[in-house]
N, C-alpha and C positions, 0 to 999 in steps of 0.2 A: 176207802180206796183199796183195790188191790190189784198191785204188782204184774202177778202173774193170774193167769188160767190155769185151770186144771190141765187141758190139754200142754201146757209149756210145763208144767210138773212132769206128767207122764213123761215125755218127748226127754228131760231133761233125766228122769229114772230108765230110761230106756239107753240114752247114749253112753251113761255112766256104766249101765252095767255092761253094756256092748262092750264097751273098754275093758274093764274089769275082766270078763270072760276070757278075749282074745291078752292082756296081760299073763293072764293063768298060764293059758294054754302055752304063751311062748315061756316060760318059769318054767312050763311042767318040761317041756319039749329043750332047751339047755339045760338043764340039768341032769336030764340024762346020756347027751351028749360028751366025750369027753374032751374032745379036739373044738379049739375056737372055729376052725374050718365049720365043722358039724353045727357050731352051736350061731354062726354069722345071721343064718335065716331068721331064727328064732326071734334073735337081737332088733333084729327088721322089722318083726309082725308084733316086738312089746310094744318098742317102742309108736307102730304105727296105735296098739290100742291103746294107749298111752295120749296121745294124740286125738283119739277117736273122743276121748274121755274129755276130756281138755275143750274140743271146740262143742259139745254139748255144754258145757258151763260155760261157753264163752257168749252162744246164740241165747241161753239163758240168762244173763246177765245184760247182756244189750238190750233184751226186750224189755226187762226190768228197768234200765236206763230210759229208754224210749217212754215207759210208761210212765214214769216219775218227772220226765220235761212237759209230757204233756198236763200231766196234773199239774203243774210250775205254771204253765203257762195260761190253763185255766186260773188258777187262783189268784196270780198277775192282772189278771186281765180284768178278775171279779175286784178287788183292791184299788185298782186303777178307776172304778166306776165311783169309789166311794171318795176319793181323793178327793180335795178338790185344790186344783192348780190353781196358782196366783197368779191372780190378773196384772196383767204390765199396762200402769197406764202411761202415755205417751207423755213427757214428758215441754212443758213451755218454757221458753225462751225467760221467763221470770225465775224460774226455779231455781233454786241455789244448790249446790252440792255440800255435803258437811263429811269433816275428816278432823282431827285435834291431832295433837302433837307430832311425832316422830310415826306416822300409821304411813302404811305403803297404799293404801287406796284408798280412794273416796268414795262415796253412797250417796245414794238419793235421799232425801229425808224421811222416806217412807219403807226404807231398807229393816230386814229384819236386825240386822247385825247394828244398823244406826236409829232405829227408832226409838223413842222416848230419853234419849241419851243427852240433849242438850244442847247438841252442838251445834256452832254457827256456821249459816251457809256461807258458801263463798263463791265467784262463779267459776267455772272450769278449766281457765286459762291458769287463777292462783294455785288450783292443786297442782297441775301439770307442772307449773314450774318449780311448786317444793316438790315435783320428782316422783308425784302422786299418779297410781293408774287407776282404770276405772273398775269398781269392785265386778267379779266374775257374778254375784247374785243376782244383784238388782240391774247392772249393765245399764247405769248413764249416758 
């Protein structure tokens, strides 16, 4: 994967030095002024190549950003294919829910968090009332 182009290199050696230059030039040009009067312009044209300099790394850095979401979102998307999502089956009116002692939720017996665990089902009215919700995973 890369980043940048060649041409966002150049563009980004080109605005840097643009900056750099008219920096120079306003150093060269206050400093031999002696009056702040004399030297206010100067002050104006670092600072603006200062600025010049600045938003060349900045259009450099965004594209760098930009390129690195889409490679994200590529490689998301390839990850996402090999997944494979858990099937939810619907649930029958036989089904018990299982929860044990002092737990704040209950599960379906085929929950990842409840499986193989032992516990006895119970139906859905007895958790509610020891004050039981229904797990966010498996969603009872």
């Amino acid at each position: 994967m890369t980043l940048w182009s060649r041409a966002d290199l150049v563009r980004l050696a080109i605005g840097i030095a643009t900056g750099g230059v008219v920096v120079a030039v306003a150093w060269n040009g206050a400093a031999t002024r002696s009056q702040l009067d004399d030297q206010t312009g100067f002050i104006v044209l670092g600072v603006a190549g200062f600025l010049v300099a600045v938003l060349a790394q900045s259009v450099w850095l965004k594209r760098g950003r930009r390129a690195v979401a889409t490679y994200a979102t590529t490689i998301q998307a390839s990850v996402a294919a090999f997944v494979e999502q858990p099937s939810v089956t619907p649930m029958t009116p036989t089904d018990g829910l299982v929860a044990t002692g002092d737990m704040r939720h209950f599960h379906r017996s085929d929950c990842p968090i409840a499986a193989g665990r032992g516990w006895s089902a119970e139906p859905r009215r007895s958790h509610e009332a020891a004050g039981r919700t229904p797990c966010g995973i498996c969603a009872p």
